[in-house]
C-alpha positions in Angstrom: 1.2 17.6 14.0 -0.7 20.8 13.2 -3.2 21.7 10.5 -0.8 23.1 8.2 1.0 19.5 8.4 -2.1 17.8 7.4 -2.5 20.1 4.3 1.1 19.6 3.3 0.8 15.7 3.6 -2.2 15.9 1.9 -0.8 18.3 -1.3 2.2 16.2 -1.0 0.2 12.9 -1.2 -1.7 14.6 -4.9 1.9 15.6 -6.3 5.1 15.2 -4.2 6.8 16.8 -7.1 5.3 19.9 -6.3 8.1 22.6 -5.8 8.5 23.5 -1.5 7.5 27.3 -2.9 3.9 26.1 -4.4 3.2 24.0 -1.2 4.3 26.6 1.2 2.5 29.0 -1.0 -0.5 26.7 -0.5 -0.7 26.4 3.1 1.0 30.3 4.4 4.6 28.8 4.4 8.1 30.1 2.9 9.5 27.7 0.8 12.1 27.3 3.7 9.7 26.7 6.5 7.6 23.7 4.0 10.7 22.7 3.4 11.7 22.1 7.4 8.1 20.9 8.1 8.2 18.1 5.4 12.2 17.6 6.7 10.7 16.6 10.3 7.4 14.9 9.2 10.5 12.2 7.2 12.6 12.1 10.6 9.6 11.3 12.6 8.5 8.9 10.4 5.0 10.7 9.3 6.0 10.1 5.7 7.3 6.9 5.3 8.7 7.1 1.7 8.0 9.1 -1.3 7.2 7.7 -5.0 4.7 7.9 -7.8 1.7 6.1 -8.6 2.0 3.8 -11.6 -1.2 2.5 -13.5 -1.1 -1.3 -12.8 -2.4 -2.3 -15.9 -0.3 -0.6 -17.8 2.5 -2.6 -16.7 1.2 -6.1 -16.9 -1.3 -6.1 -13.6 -4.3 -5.8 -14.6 -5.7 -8.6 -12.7 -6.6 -7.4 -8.7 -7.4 -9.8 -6.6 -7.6 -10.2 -2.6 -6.8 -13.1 -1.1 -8.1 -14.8 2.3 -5.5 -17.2 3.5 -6.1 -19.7 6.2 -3.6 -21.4 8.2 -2.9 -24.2 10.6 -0.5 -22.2 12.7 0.1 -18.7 13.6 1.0 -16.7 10.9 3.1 -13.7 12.4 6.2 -14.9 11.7 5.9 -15.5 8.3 6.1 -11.9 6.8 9.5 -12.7 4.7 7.7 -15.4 3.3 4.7 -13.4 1.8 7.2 -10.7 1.3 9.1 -12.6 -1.2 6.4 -13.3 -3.5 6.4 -10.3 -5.4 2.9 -10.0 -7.2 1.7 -9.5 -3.3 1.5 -5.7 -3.1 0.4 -6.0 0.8 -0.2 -8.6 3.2 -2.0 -8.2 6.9 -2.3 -11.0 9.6 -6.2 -10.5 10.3 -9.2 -11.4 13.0 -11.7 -13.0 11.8 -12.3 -16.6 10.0 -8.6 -16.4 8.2 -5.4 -15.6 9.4 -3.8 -13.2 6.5 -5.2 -11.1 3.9 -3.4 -10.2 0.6 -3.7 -7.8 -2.1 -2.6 -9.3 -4.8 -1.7 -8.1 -8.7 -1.5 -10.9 -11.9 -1.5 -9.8 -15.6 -3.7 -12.8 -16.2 -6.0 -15.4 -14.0 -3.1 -18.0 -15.1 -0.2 -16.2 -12.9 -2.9 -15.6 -10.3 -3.6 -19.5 -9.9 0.4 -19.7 -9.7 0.5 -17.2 -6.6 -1.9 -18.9 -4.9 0.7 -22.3 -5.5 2.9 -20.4 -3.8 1.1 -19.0 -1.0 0.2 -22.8 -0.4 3.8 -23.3 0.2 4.3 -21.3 3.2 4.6 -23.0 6.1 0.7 -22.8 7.8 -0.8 -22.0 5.2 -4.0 -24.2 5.1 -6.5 -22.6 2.1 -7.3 -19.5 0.3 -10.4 -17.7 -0.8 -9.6 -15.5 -4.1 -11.7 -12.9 -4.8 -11.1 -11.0 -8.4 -12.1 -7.2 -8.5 -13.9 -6.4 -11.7 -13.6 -2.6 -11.6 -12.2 -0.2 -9.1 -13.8 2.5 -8.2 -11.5 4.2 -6.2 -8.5 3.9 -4.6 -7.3 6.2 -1.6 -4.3 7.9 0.3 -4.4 7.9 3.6 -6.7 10.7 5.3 -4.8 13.4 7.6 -8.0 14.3 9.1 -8.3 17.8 6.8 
């Protein structure tokens, strides 16, 4: 991956709507050639998927919260499990004093307290330490490193 990749991920990641013509434009490309480049960056696996940004609380989830769970047992195995709760937008297995963190997304503290019922029945799963966000400041893609 070369410069001019970074620049199209990182236009792409602003607006992937944006016609191959304004991004090749952009970064010294034909439309053909950031076409190709954006072809191989999906078969390599560079960009995983493309879609849109929706404003959570617009749609009912207003309420962010991350969620520290601890367990009795490893919790590696249990990614289908976390998976099928769907107010968890992400879910890592973590170092540290727990074993998972989620990120989760509620339209009110009521349907929070009922994910966290339901992270309690997962196999392992010992505890959990909510925290609510207030405000968010910010929110980032990923950084190509331009």
């Amino acid at each position: 991956m070369d410069d001019v990749d970074r620049k199209l991920l990182n236009l792409l990641q602003e607006d992937a709507t944006q016609a191959y013509a304004v991004l090749g434009k952009a970064v010294g490309l034909s439309a053909g050639a950031a076409h190709e480049r954006a072809r191989k960056l999906r078969e390599s696996g560079v960009i995983r998927r493309t879609t849109i940004e929706v404003d959570p609380a617009a749609v009912g989830g207003g309420v962010l919260a991350f969620v520290m769970v601890d367990s009795s047992a490893w919790m590696g195995d249990s990614g289908k499990r976390f998976a099928a709760i769907p107010e968890l937008q992400e879910a890592h297995i973590i170092a540290g004093s727990a074993s998972v963190l989620v990120k989760v997304r509620t339209g009110t503290t009521e349907q929070l307290q009922d994910v966290l019922r339901r992270l309690y029945e997962i196999e392992g799963v010992s505890g959990t330490q909510a925290t609510v966000a207030l405000e968010t400041f910010f929110e980032r893609p990923v950084s190509t490193g331009v």
